[in-house]
BALOBA-1460 file (C-alpha; in Angstrom, 3 decimals):
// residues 283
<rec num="1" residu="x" x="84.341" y="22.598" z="132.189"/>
<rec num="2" residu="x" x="86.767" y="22.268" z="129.560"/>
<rec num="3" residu="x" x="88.794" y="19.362" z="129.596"/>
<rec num="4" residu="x" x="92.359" y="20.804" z="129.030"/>
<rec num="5" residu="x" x="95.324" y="18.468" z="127.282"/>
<rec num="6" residu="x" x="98.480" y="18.501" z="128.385"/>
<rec num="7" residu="x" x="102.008" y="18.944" z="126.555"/>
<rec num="8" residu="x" x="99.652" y="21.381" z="124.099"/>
<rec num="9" residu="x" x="99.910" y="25.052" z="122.925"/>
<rec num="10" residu="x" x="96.106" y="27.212" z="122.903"/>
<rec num="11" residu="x" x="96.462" y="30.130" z="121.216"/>
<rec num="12" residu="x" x="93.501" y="32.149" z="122.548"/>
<rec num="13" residu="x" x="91.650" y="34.986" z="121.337"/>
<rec num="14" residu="x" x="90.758" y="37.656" z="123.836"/>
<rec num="15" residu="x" x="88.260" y="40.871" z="123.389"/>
<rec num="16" residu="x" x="89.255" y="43.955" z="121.429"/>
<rec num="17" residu="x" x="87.528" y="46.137" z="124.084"/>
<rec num="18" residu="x" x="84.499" y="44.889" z="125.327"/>
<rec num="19" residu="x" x="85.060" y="42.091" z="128.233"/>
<rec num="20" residu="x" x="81.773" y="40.519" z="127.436"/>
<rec num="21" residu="x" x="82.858" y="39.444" z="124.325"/>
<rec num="22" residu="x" x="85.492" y="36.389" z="126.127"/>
<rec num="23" residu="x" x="83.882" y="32.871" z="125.129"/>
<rec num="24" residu="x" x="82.760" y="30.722" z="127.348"/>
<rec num="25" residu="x" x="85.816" y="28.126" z="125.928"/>
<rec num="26" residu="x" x="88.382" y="30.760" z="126.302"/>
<rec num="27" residu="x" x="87.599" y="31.408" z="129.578"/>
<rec num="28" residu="x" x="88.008" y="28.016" z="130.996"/>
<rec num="29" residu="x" x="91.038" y="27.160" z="128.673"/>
<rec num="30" residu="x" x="92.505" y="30.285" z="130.456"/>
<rec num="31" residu="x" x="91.932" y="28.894" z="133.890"/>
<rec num="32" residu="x" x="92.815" y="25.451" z="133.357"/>
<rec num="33" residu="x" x="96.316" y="25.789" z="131.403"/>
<rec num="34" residu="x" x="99.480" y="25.723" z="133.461"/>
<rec num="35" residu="x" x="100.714" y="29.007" z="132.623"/>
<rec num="36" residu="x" x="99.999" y="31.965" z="129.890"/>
<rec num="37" residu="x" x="102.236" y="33.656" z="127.503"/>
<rec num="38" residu="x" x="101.147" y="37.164" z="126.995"/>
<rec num="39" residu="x" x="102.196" y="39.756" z="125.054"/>
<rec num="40" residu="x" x="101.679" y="42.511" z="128.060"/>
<rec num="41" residu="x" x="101.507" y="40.729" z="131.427"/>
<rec num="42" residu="x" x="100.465" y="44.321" z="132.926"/>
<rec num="43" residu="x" x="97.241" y="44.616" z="130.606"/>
<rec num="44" residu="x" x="96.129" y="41.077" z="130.234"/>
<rec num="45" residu="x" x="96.214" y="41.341" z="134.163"/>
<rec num="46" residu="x" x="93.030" y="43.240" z="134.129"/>
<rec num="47" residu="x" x="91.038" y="40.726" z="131.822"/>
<rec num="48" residu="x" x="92.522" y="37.745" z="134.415"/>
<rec num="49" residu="x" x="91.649" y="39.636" z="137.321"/>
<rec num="50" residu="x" x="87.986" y="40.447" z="135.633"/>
<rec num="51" residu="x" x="87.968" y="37.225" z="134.988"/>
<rec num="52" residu="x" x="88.260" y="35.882" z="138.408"/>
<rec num="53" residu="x" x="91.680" y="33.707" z="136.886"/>
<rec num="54" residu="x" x="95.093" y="33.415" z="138.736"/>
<rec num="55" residu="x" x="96.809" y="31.384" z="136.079"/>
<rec num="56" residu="x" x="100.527" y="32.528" z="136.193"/>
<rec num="57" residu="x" x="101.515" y="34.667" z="133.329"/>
<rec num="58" residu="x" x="104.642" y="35.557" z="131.574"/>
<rec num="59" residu="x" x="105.938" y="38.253" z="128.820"/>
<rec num="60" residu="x" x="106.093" y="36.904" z="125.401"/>
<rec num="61" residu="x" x="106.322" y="40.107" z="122.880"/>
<rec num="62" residu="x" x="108.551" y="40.723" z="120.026"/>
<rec num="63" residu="x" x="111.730" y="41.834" z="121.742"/>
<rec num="64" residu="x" x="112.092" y="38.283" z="123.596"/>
<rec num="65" residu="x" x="110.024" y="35.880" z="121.508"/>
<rec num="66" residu="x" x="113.260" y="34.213" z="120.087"/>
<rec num="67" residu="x" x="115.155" y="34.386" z="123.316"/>
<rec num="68" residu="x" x="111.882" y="32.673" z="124.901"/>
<rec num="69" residu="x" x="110.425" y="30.027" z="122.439"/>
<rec num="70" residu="x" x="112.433" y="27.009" z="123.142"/>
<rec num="71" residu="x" x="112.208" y="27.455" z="126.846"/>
<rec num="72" residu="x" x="108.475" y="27.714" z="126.494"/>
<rec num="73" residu="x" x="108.700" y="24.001" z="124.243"/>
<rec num="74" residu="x" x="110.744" y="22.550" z="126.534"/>
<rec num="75" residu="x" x="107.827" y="23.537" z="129.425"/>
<rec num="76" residu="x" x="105.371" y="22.045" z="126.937"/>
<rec num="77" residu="x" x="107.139" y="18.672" z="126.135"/>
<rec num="78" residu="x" x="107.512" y="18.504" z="130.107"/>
<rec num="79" residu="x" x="103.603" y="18.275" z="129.830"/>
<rec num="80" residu="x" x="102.677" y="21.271" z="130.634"/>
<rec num="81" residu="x" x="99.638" y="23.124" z="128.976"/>
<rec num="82" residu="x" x="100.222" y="26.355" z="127.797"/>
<rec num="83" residu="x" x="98.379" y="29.609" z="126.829"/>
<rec num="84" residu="x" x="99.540" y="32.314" z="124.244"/>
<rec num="85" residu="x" x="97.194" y="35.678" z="124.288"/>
<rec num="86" residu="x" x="97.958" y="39.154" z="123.119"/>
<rec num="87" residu="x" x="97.137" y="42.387" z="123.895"/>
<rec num="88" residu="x" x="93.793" y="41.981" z="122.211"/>
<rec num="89" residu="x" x="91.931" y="40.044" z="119.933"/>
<rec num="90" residu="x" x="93.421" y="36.796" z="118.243"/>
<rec num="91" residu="x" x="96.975" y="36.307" z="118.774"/>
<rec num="92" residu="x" x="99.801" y="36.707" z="116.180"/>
<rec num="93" residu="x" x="97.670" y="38.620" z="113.739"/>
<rec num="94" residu="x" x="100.188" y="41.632" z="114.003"/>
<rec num="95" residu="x" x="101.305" y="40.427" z="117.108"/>
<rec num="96" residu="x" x="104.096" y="38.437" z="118.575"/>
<rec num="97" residu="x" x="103.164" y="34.363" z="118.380"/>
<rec num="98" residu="x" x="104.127" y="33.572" z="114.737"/>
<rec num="99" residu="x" x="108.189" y="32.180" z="115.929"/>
<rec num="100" residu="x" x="106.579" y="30.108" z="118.953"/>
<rec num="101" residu="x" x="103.654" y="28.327" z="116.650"/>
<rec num="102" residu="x" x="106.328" y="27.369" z="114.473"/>
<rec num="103" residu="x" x="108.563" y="25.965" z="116.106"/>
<rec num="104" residu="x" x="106.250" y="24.424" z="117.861"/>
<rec num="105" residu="x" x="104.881" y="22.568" z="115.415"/>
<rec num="106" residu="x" x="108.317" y="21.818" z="113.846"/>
<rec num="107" residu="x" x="108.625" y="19.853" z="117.505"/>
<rec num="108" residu="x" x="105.768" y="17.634" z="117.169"/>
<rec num="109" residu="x" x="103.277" y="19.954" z="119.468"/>
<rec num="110" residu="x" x="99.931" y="20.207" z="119.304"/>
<rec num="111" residu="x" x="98.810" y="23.294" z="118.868"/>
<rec num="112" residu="x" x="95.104" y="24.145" z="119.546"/>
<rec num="113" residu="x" x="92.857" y="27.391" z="118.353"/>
<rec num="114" residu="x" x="90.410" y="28.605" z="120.603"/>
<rec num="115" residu="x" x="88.683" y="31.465" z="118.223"/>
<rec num="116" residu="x" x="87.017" y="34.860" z="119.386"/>
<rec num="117" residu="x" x="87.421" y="38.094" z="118.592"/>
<rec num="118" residu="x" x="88.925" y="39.870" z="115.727"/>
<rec num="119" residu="x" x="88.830" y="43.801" z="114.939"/>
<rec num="120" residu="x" x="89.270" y="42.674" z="111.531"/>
<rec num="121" residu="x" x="86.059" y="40.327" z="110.759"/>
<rec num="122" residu="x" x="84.690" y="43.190" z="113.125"/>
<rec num="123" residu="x" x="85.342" y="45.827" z="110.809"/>
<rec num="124" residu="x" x="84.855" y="43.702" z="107.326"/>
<rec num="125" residu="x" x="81.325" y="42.217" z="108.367"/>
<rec num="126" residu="x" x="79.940" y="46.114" z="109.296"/>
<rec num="127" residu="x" x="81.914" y="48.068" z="106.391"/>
<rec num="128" residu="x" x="78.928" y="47.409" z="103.470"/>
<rec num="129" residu="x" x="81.854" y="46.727" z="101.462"/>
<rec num="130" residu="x" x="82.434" y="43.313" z="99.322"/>
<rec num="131" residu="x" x="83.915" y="40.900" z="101.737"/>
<rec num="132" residu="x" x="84.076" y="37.443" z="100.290"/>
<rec num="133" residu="x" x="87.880" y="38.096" z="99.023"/>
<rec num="134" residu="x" x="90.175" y="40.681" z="101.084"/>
<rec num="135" residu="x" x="93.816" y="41.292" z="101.581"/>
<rec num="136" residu="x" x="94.983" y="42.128" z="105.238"/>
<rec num="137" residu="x" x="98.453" y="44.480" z="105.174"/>
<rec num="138" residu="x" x="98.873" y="44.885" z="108.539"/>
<rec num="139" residu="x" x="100.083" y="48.597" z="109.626"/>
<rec num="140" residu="x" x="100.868" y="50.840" z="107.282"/>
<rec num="141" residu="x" x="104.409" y="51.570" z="107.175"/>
<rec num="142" residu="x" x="105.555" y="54.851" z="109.407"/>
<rec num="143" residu="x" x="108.053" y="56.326" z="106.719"/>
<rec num="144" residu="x" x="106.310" y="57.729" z="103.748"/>
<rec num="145" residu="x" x="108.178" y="56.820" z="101.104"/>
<rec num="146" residu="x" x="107.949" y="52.728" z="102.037"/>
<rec num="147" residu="x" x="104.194" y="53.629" z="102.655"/>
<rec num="148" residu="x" x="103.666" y="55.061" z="99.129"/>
<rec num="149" residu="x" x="105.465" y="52.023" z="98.007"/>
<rec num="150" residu="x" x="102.892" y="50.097" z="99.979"/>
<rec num="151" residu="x" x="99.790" y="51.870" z="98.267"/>
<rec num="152" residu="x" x="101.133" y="51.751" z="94.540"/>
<rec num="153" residu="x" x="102.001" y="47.955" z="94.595"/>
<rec num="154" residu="x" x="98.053" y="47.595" z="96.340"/>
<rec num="155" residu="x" x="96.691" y="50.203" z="94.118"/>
<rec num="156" residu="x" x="94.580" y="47.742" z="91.673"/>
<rec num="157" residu="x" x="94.238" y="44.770" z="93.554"/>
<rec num="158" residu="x" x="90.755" y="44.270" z="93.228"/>
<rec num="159" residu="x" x="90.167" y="42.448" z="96.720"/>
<rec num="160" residu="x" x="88.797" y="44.668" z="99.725"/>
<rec num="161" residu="x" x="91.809" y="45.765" z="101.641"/>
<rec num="162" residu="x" x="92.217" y="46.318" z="105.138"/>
<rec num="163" residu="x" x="94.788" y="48.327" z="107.259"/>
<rec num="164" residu="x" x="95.632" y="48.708" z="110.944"/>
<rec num="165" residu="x" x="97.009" y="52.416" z="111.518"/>
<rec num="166" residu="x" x="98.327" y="54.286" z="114.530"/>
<rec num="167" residu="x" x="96.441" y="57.403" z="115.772"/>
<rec num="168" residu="x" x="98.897" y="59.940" z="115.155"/>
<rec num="169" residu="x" x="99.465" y="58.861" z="111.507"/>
<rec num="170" residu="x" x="95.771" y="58.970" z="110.593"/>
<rec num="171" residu="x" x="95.466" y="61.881" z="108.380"/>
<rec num="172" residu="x" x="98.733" y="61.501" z="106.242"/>
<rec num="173" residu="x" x="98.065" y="57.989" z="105.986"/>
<rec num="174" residu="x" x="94.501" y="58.741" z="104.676"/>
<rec num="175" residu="x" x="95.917" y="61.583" z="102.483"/>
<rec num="176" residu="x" x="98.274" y="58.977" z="100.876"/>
<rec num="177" residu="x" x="96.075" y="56.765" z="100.146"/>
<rec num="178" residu="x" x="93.535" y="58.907" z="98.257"/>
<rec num="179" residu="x" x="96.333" y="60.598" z="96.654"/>
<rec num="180" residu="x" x="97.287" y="56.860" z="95.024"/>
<rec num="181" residu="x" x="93.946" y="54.750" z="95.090"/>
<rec num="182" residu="x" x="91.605" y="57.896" z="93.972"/>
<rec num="183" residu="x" x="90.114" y="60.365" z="96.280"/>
<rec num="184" residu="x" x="86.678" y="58.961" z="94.716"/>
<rec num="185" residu="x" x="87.578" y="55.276" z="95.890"/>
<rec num="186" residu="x" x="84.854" y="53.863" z="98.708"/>
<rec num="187" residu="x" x="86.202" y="53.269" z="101.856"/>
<rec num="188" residu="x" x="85.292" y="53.128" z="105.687"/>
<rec num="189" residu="x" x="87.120" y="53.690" z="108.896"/>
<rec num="190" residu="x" x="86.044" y="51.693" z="111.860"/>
<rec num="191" residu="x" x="87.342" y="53.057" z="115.436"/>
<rec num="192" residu="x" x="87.306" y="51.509" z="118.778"/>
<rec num="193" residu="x" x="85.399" y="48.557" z="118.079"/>
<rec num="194" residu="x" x="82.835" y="47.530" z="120.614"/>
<rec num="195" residu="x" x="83.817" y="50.276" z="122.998"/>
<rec num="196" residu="x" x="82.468" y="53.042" z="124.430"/>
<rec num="197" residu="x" x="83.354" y="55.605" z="121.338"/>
<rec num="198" residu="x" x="82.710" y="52.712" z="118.901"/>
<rec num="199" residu="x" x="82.371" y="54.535" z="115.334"/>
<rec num="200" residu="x" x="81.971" y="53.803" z="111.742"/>
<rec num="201" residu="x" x="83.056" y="56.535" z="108.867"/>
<rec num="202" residu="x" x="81.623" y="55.601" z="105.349"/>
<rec num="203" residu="x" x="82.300" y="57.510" z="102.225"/>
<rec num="204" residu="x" x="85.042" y="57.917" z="99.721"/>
<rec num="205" residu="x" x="88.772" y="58.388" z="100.811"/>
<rec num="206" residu="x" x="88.374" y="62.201" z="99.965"/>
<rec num="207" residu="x" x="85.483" y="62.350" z="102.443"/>
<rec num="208" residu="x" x="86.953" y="60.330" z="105.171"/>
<rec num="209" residu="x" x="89.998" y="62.571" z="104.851"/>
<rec num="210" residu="x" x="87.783" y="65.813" z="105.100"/>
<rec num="211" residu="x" x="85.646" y="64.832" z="108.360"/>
<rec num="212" residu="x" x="88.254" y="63.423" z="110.064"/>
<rec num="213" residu="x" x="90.307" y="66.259" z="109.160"/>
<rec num="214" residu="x" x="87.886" y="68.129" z="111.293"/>
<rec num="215" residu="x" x="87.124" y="66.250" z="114.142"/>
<rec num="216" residu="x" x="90.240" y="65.784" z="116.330"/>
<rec num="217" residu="x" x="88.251" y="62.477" z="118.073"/>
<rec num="218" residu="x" x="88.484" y="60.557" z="114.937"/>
<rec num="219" residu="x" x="92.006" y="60.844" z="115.370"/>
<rec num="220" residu="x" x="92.081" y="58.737" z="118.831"/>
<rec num="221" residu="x" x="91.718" y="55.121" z="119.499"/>
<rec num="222" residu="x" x="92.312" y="52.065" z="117.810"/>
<rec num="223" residu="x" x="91.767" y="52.147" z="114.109"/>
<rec num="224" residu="x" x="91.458" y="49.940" z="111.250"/>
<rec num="225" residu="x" x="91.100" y="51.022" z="107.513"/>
<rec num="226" residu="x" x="88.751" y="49.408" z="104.750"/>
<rec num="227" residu="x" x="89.226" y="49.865" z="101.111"/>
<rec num="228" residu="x" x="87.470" y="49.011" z="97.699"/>
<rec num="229" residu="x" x="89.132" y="46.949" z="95.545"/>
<rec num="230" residu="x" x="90.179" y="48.556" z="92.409"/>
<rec num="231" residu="x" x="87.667" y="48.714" z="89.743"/>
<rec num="232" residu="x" x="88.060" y="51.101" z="86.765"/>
<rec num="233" residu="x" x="84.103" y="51.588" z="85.670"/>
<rec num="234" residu="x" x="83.593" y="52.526" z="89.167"/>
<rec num="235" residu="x" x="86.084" y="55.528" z="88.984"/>
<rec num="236" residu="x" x="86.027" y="56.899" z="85.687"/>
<rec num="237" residu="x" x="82.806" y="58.327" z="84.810"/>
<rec num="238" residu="x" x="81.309" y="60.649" z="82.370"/>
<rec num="239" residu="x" x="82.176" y="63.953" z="83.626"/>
<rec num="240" residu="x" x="85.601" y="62.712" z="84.192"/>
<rec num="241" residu="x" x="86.131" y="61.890" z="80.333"/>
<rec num="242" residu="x" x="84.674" y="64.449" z="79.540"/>
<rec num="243" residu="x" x="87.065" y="67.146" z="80.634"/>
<rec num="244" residu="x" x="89.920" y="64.506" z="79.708"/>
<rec num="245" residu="x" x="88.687" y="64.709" z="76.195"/>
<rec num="246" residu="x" x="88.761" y="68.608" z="76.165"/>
<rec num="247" residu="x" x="92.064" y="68.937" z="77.675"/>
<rec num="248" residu="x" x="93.241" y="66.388" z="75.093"/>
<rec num="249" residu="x" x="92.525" y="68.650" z="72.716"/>
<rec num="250" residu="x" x="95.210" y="71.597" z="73.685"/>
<rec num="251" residu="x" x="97.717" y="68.851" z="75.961"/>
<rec num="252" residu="x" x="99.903" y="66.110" z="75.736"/>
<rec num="253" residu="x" x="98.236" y="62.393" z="76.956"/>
<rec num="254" residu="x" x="100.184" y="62.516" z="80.637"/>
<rec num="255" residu="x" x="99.396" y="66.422" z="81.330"/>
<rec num="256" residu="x" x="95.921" y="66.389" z="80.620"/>
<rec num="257" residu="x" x="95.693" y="62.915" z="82.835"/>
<rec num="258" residu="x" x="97.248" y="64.283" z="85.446"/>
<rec num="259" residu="x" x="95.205" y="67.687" z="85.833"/>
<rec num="260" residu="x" x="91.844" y="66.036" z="85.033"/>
<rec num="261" residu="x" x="92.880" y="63.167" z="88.149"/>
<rec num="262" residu="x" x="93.998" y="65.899" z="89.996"/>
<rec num="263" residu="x" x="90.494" y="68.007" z="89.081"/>
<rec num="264" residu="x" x="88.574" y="65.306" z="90.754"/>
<rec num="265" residu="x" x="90.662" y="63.521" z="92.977"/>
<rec num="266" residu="x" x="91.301" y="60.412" z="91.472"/>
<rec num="267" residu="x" x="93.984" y="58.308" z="90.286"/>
<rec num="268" residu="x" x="96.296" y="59.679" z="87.463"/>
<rec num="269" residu="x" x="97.479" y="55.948" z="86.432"/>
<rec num="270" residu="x" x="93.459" y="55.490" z="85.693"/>
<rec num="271" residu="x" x="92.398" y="58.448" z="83.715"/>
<rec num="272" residu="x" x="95.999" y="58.258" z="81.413"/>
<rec num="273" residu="x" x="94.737" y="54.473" z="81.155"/>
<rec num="274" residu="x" x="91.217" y="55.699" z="79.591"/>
<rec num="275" residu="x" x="93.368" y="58.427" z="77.821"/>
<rec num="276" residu="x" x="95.709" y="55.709" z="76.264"/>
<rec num="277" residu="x" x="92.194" y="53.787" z="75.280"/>
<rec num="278" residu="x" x="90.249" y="56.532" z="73.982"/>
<rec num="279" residu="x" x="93.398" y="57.472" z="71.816"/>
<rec num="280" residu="x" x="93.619" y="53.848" z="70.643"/>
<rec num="281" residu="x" x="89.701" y="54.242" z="69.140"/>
<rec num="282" residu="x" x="90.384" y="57.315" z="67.740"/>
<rec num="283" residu="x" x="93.326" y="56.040" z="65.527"/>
């Protein structure tokens, strides 16, 4: 068994769907704390009670983490071990945590990790996309205009990027981001890790948006996006010059950019980039 330490904070990971996935370590650090800190008490109660565990439990989400931290230090320097889980997963990676692991290591606390689970090394490690340098944004923003925002200021960071995204967002989200990263650029959407409907959909953004487009499934679940770092020899090829070069010959620079981007779904800022370049040879 697990020897525990008192007056200490374990911030456990918990599975994103399938229960087999708990560790051994998190299992018994889970029985032998004093009390748990979760972000749902109502749905970790399942795992616990799956789990054979009758810890106590108490809410700690984002509407009373403040209100809740020092009360949950002062149980701590009392010597009292503590848990924090969240809904899912590791805790405070989009999730409440990030006040209480603070402060409590502002207060002299120990604070412990007991890894497991995440749907993001889930989703990197099957997406056949580079993985050995990524940015993680969190959820895209629900208002379009700060989600645009978003995109553009991510739109040639050359890392892998990941997303989180809500069900009923899905398609415009998708639709925004080919619209700013190029339809052509590679991506992957990974759904309901290790669950039941567990499924992987490779291709470029345009393609993603077109089959999920048509199958209202794709659409449920918990989802997490995967990007290509921006690479400009991957997204302007032949044909695309090509047609940029004949419409140069009859258009301004930023018209003929746009339509050949728009032509094959890629991004405008690109092709008038190769536009401004071939321009600069010419001369």
């Amino acid at each position: 068994m697990s020897q525990i330490e008192k007056g200490c904070l374990y911030i456990v990971a918990t599975p994103i769907g399938n229960l087999g996935d708990i560790t051994y370590r998190a299992e018994e650090t889970l029985k032998g704390v004093d009390a748990i800190a979760a972000e749902d008490t109502r749905h970790s109660k399942k795992l616990l009670q799956h789990l054979g565990i009758d810890t106590p439990m108490f809410a700690l989400h984002e509407h009373n983490e403040k209100q809740k931290t020092e009360s949950i230090i002062q149980r701590i320097k009392l010597g009292e071990a503590i848990a924090l889980i969240s809904d899912a997963g590791t805790p405070l990676i989009s999730d409440p945590g990030f006040t209480l692991v603070r402060d409590a290591r502002k207060s002299g606390i120990k604070v412990i990790p007991v890894p497991g689970a995440s749907s993001i090394l889930a989703a990197l490690t099957c997406s056949g996309l580079p993985t050995d340098r990524f940015a993680f944004e969190g959820f895209l923003p629900s208002k379009k205009g700060s989600r645009k925002k978003l995109l553009l200021s991510l739109e040639r960071e050359s890392r892998t990027t990941v997303y989180f995204e809500a069900p009923h967002r899905l398609i415009e989200s998708l639709k925004d981001c080919s619209e700013i990263m190029g339809g052509n650029r590679n991506a992957v959407l990974c759904r309901e890790l290790t669950k039941t409907w567990e499924t992987f959909i490779y291709g470029s953004l345009n393609e993603i948006v077109e089959k999920v487009s048509a199958d209202a499934n794709q659409c449920k679940g918990e989802i997490v996006i995967i990007i290509s770092g921006y690479k400009q020899e991957m997204e302007i090829d032949n044909d695309v010059l090509k047609m940029l070069d004949l419409l140069l010959e009859v258009l301004p620079l930023k018209k003929a950019a746009t339509l050949t981007a728009k032509y094959f779904g890629i991004n405008k800022n690109t092709v008038y980039q190769a536009g401004v370049e071939r321009k600069n040879r010419s001369q």
